[in-house]
C-alpha positions as CSV (number, residue, x, y, z in Angstrom):
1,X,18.6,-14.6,0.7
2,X,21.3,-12.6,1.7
3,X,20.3,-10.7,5.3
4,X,19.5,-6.6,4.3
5,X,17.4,-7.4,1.4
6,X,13.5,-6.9,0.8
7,X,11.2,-10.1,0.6
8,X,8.5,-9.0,-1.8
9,X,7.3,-12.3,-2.3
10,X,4.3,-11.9,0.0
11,X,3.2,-8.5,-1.1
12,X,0.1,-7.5,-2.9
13,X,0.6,-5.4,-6.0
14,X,-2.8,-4.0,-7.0
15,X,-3.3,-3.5,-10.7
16,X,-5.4,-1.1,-12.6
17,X,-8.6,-2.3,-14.3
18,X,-8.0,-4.6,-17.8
19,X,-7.2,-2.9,-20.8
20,X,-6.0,0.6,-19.0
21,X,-3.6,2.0,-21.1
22,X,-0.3,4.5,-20.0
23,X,1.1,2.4,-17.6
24,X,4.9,3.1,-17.0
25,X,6.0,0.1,-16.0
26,X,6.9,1.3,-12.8
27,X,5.7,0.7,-9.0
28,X,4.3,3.0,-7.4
29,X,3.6,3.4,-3.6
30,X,0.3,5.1,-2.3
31,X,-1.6,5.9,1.2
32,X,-5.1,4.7,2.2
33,X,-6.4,5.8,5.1
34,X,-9.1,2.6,6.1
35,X,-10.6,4.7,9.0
36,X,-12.6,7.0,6.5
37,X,-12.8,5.0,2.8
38,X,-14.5,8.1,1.5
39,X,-11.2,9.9,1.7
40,X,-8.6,10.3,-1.8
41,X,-5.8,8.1,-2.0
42,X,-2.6,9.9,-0.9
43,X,0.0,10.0,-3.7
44,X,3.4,8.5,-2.7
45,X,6.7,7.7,-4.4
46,X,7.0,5.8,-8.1
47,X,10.5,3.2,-8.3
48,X,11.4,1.1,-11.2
49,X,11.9,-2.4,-8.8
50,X,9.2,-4.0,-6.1
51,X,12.2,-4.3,-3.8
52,X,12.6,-0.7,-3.8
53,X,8.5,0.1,-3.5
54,X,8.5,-2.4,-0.7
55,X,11.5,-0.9,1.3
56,X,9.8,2.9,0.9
57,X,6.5,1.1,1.8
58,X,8.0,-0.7,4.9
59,X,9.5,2.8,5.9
60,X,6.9,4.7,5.5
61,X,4.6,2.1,7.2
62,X,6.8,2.9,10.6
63,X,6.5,6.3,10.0
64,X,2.6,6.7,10.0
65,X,2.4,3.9,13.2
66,X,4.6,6.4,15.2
67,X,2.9,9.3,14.2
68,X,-0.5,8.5,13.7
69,X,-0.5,6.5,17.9
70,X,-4.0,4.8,17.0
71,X,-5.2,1.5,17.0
72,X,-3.6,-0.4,14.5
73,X,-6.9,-0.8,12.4
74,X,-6.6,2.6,11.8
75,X,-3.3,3.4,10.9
76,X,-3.0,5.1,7.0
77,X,-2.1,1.5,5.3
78,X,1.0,2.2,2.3
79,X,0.3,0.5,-0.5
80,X,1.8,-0.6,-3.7
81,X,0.1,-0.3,-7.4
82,X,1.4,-0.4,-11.3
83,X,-1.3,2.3,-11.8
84,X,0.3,6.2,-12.6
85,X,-3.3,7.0,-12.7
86,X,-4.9,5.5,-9.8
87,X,-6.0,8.7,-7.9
88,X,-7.8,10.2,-10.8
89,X,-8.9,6.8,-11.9
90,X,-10.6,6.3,-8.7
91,X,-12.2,9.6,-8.8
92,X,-13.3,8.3,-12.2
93,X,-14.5,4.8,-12.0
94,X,-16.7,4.6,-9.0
95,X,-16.4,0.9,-9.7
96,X,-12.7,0.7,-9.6
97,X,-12.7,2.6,-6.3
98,X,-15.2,0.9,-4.7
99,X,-12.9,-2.3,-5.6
100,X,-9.8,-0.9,-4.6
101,X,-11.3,0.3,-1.1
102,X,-13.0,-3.1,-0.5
103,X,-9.7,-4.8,-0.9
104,X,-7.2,-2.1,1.2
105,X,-10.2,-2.5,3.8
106,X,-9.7,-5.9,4.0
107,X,-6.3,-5.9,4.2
108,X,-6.3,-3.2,7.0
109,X,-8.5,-5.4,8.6
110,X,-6.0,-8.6,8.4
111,X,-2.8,-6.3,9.5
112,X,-5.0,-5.6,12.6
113,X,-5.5,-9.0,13.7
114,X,-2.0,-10.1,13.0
115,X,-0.6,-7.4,16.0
């Protein structure tokens, strides 16, 4: 791999629920904040490549740790989805949510004990 490039290998793409329909076939990047899972999903950026969601998501991931100065449970945690729709799926499908936040939770959690 040549040094300046993305590895996406080891990033989770979430996907929206089986048999959704309207998807773009794009990537798009949104913002969970895991210190209050009650809160709507930020909106973010849409790219046509994961290395391209993953460098946005990487960027904006230092962005939020120097603003936001918390502990790093708490940061707002980027994250990447083939859903156009999540936001007002989620506000949809409390089941969806409730799986989406469980996961992004978890994952928060994980990022936390790695630092």
């Amino acid at each position: 791999m040549s040094e300046g490039k993305v590895k996406t290998a080891k990033i989770k793409v979430h996907q929206p629920p089986a048999g959704t329909t309207g998807l773009d076939g794009q990537f798009h990047v949104y913002v969970f904040n895991p210190a209050d899972p009650d809160a709507d999903f930020m909106p973010g950026r849409s790219f046509e490549t994961a290395e391209r969601a993953v460098s946005y998501m990487r960027h904006e991931q230092e962005r939020i740790y120097a603003e936001q100065e918390a502990e790093p449970a708490l940061f707002d945690l980027p994250f990447l989805s083939t859903d156009p729709e999540l936001i007002d799926r989620a506000k949809r499908d409390p089941a969806y949510r409730k799986s989406l936040v469980h996961d992004l939770t978890t994952e928060a959690r994980s990022r936390a004990r790695r630092r």
